[in-house]
C-alpha positions as CSV (number, residue, x, y, z in Angstrom):
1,X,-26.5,13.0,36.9
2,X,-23.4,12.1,34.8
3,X,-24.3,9.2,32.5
4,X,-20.8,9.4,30.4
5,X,-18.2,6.8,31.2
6,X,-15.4,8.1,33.7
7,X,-13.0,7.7,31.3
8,X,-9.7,7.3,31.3
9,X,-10.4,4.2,34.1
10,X,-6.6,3.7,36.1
11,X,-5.0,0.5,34.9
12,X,-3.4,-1.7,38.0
13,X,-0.1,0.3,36.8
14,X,-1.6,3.5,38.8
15,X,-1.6,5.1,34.6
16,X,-4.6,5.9,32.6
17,X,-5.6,3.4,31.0
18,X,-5.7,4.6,27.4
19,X,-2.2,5.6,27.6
20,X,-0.7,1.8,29.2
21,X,-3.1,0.8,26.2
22,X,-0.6,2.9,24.1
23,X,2.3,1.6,25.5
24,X,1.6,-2.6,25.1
25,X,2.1,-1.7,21.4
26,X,5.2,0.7,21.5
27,X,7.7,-2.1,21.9
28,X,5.8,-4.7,20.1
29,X,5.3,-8.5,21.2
30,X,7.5,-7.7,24.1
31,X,5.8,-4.6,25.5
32,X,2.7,-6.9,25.0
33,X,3.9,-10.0,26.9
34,X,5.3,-7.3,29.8
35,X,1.7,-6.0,30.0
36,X,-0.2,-9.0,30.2
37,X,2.0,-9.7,32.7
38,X,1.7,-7.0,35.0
39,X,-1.6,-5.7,34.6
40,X,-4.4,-7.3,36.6
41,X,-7.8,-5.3,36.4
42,X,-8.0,-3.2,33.2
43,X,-9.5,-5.9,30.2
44,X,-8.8,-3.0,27.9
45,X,-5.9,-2.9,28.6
46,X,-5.2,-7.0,28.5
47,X,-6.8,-6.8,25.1
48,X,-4.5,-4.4,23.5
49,X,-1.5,-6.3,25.2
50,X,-2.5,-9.5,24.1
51,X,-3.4,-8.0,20.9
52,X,0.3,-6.8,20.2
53,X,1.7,-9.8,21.2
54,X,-0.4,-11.9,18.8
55,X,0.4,-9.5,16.1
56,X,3.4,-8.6,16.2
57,X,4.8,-12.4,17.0
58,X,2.8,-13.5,13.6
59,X,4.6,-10.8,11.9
60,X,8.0,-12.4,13.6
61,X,7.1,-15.2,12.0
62,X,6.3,-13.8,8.4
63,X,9.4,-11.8,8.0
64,X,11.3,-15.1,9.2
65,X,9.4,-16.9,6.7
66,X,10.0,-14.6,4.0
67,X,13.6,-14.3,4.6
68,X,13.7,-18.2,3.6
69,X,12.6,-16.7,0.1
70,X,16.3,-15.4,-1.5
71,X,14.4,-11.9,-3.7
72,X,11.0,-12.5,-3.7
73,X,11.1,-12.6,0.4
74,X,13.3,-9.4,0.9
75,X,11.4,-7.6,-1.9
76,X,8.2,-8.2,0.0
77,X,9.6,-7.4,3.3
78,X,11.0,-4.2,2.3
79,X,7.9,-3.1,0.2
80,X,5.1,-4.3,1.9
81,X,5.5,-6.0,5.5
82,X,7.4,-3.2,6.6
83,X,4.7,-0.3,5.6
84,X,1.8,-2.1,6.5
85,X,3.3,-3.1,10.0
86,X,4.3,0.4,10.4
87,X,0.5,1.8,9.2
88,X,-1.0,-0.8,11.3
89,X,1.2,0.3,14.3
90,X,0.6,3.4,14.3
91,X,-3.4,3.1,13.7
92,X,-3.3,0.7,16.7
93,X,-1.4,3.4,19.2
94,X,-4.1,6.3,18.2
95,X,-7.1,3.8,18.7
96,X,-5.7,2.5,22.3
97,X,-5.0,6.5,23.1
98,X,-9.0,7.3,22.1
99,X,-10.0,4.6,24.2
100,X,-11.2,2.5,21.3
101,X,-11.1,-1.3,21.8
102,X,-9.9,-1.7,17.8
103,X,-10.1,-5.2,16.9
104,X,-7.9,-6.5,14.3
105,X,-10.1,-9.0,12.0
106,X,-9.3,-12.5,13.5
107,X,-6.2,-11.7,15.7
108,X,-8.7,-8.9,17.4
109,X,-11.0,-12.0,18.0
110,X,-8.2,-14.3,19.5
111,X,-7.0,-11.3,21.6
112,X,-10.9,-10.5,23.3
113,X,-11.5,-14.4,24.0
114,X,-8.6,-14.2,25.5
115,X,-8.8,-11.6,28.0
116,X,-12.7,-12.8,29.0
């Protein structure tokens, strides 16, 4: 008897769902939003799409914010928003791909409540 996990489960998409997990973060908030609007079963993949969206629109908002900020805000846009989203991005992809449900701390907990 096989007691592993038949994963990769098929999202409503007809893809694995590791690799639609993958792709709600590739675009950002927007491949996010087009997820959790088109898939209907898979609540791993819901979680990473919601998520994306919730992180990458607060990061929207922080680089708007800083931009108010004439040095200081471009200096720590260019230096540190910018790496860490990028780092963070790319961690997020190669979690969703391993089948990992990675929670982000707070946003990770908005996103799972969410998709309940």
């Amino acid at each position: 008897m096989n007691t592993e996990p038949s994963f990769p489960e098929k999202s409503s998409l007809g893809i694995d769902a590791n690799l639609a997990a993958v792709f709600t973060y590739v675009f950002g908030f927007i491949s996010g939003i087009a997820f959790l609007l088109l898939e209907k079963n898979s609540k791993f993949v819901r979680f990473h799409a919601m998520q994306s969206t919730i992180l990458f629109a607060a990061i929207a908002v922080l680089k708007v914010v800083l931009g108010l900020l004439p040095l200081l805000g471009a200096l720590t846009n260019t230096f540190i928003v910018w790496p860490a989203t990028v780092v963070i991005w790319l961690v997020l992809m190669v979690k969703a791909f391993k089948g990992e449900t990675f929670k982000l701390p707070i946003i990770g907990d908005i996103a799972e409540q969410q998709v309940r």
